[in-house]
N, C-alpha and C positions, 0 to 999 in steps of 0.2 A: 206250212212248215211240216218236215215229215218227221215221222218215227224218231227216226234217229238222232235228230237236231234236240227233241224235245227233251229227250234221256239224257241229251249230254251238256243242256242249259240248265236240266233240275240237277246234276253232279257239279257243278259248278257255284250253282247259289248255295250248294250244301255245303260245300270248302269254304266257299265265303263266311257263313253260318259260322262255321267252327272254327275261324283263323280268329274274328272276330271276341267268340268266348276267349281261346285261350288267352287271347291279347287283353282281355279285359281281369281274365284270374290272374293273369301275370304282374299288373297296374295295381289290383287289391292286395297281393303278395308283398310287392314290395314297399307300400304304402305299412302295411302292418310291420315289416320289421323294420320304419325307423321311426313308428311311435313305441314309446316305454310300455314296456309293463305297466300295467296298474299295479298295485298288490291289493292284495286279495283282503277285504276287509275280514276281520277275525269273528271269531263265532260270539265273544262276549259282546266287541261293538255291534253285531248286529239283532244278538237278541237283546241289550239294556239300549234304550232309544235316552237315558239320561247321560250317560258318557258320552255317546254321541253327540248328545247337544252341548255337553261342557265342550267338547274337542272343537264341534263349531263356534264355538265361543270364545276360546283363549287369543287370536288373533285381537279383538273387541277388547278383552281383558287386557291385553299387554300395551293396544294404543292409549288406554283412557292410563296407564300404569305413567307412561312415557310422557302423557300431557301433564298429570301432576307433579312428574317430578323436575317437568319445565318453569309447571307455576312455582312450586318451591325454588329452585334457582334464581326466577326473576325475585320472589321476596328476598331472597338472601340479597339480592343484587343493588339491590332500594335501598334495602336495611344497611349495607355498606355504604350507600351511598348518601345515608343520611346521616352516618359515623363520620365521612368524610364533613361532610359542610357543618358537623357539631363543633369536629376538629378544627377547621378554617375559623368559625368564629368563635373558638374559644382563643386560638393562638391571636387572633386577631386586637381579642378585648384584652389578651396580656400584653402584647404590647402598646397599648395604648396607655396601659398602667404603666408599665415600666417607661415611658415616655412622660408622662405626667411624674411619677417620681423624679426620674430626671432631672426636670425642669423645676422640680418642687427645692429637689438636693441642690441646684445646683443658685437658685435665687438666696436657699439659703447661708449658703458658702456665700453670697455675694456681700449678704446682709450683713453677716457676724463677721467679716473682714471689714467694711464700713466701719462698724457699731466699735471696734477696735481701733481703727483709726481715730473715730473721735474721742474714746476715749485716753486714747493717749493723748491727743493734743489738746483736750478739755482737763487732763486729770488731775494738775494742781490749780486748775478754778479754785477749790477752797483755800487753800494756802494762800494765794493770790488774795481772796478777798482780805483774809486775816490780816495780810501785811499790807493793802490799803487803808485797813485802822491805824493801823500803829504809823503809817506814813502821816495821815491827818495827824495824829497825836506829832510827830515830830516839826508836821508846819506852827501848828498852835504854838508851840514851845518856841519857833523862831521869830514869829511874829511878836512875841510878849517881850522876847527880850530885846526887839527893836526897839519898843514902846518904853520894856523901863530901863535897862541896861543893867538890869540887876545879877549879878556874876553869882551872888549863892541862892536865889530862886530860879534860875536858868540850871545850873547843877543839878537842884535837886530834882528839877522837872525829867531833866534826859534822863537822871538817877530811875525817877519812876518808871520812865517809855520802860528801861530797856528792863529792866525788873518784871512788869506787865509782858513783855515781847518775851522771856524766856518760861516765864510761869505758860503761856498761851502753846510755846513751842512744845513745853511739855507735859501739857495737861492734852492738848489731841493732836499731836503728832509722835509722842513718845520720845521725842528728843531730850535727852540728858549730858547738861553741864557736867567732866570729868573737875577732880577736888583731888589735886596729885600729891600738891605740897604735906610735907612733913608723912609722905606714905611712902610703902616701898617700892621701889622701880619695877613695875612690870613691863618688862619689851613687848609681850598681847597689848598694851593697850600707851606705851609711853615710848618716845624719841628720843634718847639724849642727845643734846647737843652740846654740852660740855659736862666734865667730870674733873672731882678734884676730889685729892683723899684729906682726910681729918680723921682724927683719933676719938670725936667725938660719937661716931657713929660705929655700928657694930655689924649693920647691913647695909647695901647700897639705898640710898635712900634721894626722897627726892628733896631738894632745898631750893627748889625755883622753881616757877611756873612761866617758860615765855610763851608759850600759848599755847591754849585752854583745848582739851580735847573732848570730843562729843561721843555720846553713843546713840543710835537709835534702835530703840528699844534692847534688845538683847546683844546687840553687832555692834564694834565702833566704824564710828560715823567716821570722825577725824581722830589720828596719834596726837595726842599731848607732846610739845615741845620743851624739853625738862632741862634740869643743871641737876646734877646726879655726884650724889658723895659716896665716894668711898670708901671703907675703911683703911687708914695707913697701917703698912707692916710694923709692925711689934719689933725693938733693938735689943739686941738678947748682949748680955757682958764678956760671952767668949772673944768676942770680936775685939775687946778693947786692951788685953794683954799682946796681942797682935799690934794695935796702933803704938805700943807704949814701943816695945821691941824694935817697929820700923822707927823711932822717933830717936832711940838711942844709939842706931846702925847710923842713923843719916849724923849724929852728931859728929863722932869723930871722925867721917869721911870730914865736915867740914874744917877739922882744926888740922888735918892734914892739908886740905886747900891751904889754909892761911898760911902754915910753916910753908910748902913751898914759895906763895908769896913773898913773905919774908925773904 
């Protein structure tokens, strides 16, 4: 190779050489301007190494911050959720109750409308039995008098029944015999059924009894059926110079009749 060749193969590797650099400060260039800035750590972070450590540290701080306040969530969440299932079986044992009351109210409605059925159709059981005595008493009485035929011990037998049957009526039932005759007319408690005036009397009054009226206890049972007097109006003598007058007028109307006659 000569001279020449050799001068113009080392100019060539030397452009090589440098196309090369600049190509590669060119790739460093621009690699640097599309990474950031750093900034520029400050003079206190770099002379106190304890700030520094807190600063590397608060990322560590704020996760363990973030787990607690997860755990607390989930307790809250349990704790709800153990208020809910208190709530379920509290509702649950109330209605249970209120279903057994129910059932309790409702047997005993059943009960006390029974228990008043019977007693209404059982409630003059006593009375009833009372008046199965006094029935034997009125066989005995018919039976004696088959046997003797005796008309004033038969009398006085029924006399006794029924004497015994009203003492009984009103010693425990409070039933009371009305006593009208020779009393005064109360319409609360008496009928009339006929009336006639008399001068003997000064109020309405009663002078016959045709049937007997009852009271039970305070109330009347039955009205007494009564004959009821009157007092008659009182004849006063104005009225009798009047009759005398019309008896004198009608006379000579009649002797004039007879003269025409005549």
């Amino acid at each position: 190779m000569s001279v020449s060749s050799l001068i113009q193969h080392r100019h060539t590797t030397q452009d090589e050489r440098d196309a090369r650099v600049k190509k590669t400060e060119k790739e460093v260039k621009v690699n640097n301007d599309k990474q950031p800035e750093s900034a520029p750590l400050s003079t206190d972070e770099n002379d106190d190494p304890k700030k520094s450590n807190q600063n590397m540290g608060s990322p560590q701080k704020s996760s363990e911050e973030a787990v607690e306040q997860a755990e607390e969530q989930a307790e809250q969440i349990q704790d709800l959720y153990a208020q809910i299932d208190a709530l379920k079986a509290e509702n649950s044992e109330l209605k249970n109750q209120y279903l057994r009351k129910q059932a309790d109210f409702e047997n005993f409605r059943k009960r006390m409308q029974r228990e008043k059925q019977e007693s209404i159709k059982y409630a003059n059981s006593n009375l009833l039995q009372d008046l199965v005595t006094i029935i034997d008493d009125f066989e005995r009485a018919i039976r004696s008098s088959e046997e003797s035929r005796d008309f004033e011990s038969f009398h006085s037998g029924i006399k006794m029944i029924e004497h015994q049957f009203v003492n009984m009526l009103e010693r425990k039932y409070g039933l009371t015999r009305m006593e009208s005759e020779g009393k005064e007319f109360n319409p609360q408690q008496h009928e009339a059924i006929n009336m006639e005036e008399t001068p003997e009397v000064d109020v309405q009054t009663v002078v016959e009894d045709y049937q007997k009226g009852y009271l039970l206890n305070d109330r009347v049972l039955r009205h007494a059926k009564v004959k009821v007097a009157i007092p008659a109006p009182e004849k006063t003598d104005e009225s009798r110079p009047d009759d005398k007058e019309d008896t004198e007028i009608a006379e000579p109307q009649t002797e004039k009749e007879n003269h025409q006659a005549d």
